[in-house]
Every structure is written in C-alpha cells, then in structure tokens.
C-alpha positions, 0 to 999 in steps of 0.5 A: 242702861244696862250693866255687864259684869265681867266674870273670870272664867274657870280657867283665869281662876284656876291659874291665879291660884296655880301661881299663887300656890307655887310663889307660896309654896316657894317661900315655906320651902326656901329654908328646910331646917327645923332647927336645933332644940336648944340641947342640941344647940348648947353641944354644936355650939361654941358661943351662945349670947345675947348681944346688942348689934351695933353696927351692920354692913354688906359683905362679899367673900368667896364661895365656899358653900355653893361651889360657884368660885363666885362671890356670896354676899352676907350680912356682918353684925359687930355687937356688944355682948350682953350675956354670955351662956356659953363661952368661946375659946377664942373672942368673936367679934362679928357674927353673919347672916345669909340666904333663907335660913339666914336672919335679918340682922338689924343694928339696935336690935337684940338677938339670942345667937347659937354661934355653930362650932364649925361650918363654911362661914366663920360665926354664920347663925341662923334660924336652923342653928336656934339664934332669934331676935329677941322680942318684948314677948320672948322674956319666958322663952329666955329664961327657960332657955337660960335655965337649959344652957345652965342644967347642960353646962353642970352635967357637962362640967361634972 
C-alpha cells in the first residue's frame, strides 16, 4: 500500500501568510499611541492613582468621538482609591475604558491610572494616557514612578 502526501502548493503557502501577515498586522496597529512618559503624564493629567475596582459595567453614551451621531459602548469602573499621586480638583467617582487603546478593566483588579485633564469621554484612561494594571512584577515600575510624580510635584509647587 503505497502513501501520498499531499503538499500545499507555493501558492497555498504564500496566501495563508499573506493573511496571517494582514490579521497581524491589523492587531500591532490598532492602537498607534506610544504613550505618555510619566512626566508628560503627571502635566496632562488631573488625577493619578492607584485604585482597586470594585465594580465594572457596560455602557452606551452618545458619540463624541467618531462623529457617528451614534451610540459608543465602554467600559465604566467604580473603584476605591488606593493612593492618591496627584490629586483632582473635583472627586471622580468612575473611571472608563474604550476601543484599541483602551484597557480591559476588571473588578478585583488594581491599576495605576493617569486620568487626562481634558478629552471627549470624561475620566477615559488608557494605555497612551500611562494608566496599566498593576502586576505582582511592577512593584519597582511603581516605586520609580512614585518618586517622579513627587520630584514633579515639588519643582511645580515651588
């Protein structure tokens, strides 16, 4: 009994990574920010904390950003606030998630948030705004950034 193998032709190959280059490629780009430095996010911010969420829900308000007329779901957090960097003016209750850039916000979770001063979604933070999830590994990345906070606070106050 004799076996064939089938192989894939040149051109079966070349268009499975064809599309595979394009999904991927897709997913790098979706989100083009490179962030904020945390000095450039302690000046365009008007909160920074650390909070613990406690409770996330889906919501849909009216479009302001695309220009649609539409609705734009996000995500909304209410949080306690762990620590307070940077103090706000005015309390903030929830903070919120959308899109590529957006974060997955998760109850139970703790996050370090850069809440913009201004923008089209009130309390909107983001990867490109300098807000993360804290991780068991990020307690260096904490403690530099709590020390830059403080040195811009003091040459700000002065």
């Amino acid at each position: 009994m004799r076996r064939y193998v089938q192989r894939d032709s040149p051109v079966k190959i070349k268009l499975v990574v064809a599309i595979l280059t394009l999904f991927f490629s897709q997913i790098t780009s979706a989100c083009r920010c490179e962030g904020l430095s945390p000095e450039d996010a302690i000046d365009s911010s008007k909160a920074i904390m650390i909070v613990y969420v406690v409770e996330t829900k889906v919501k849909e308000i009216p479009d302001n950003i695309f220009g649609s007329g539409g609705q734009v779901i996000l995500l909304e957090a209410k949080f306690k606030t762990l620590e307070t960097l940077k103090s706000s003016k005015e309390p903030i209750n929830t903070i919120r998630s959308i899109g590529s850039c957006g974060m997955p916000i998760m109850a139970g979770k703790k996050y370090y948030v850069s809440i913009p001063i201004e923008g089209s979604i009130e309390n909107l933070i983001s990867v490109c705004t300098g807000s993360f999830q804290i991780w068991e590994s990020d307690k260096k990345k904490l403690k530099e950034l709590r020390q830059i906070v403080h040195n811009k606070s003091l040459k700000q106050d002065k």
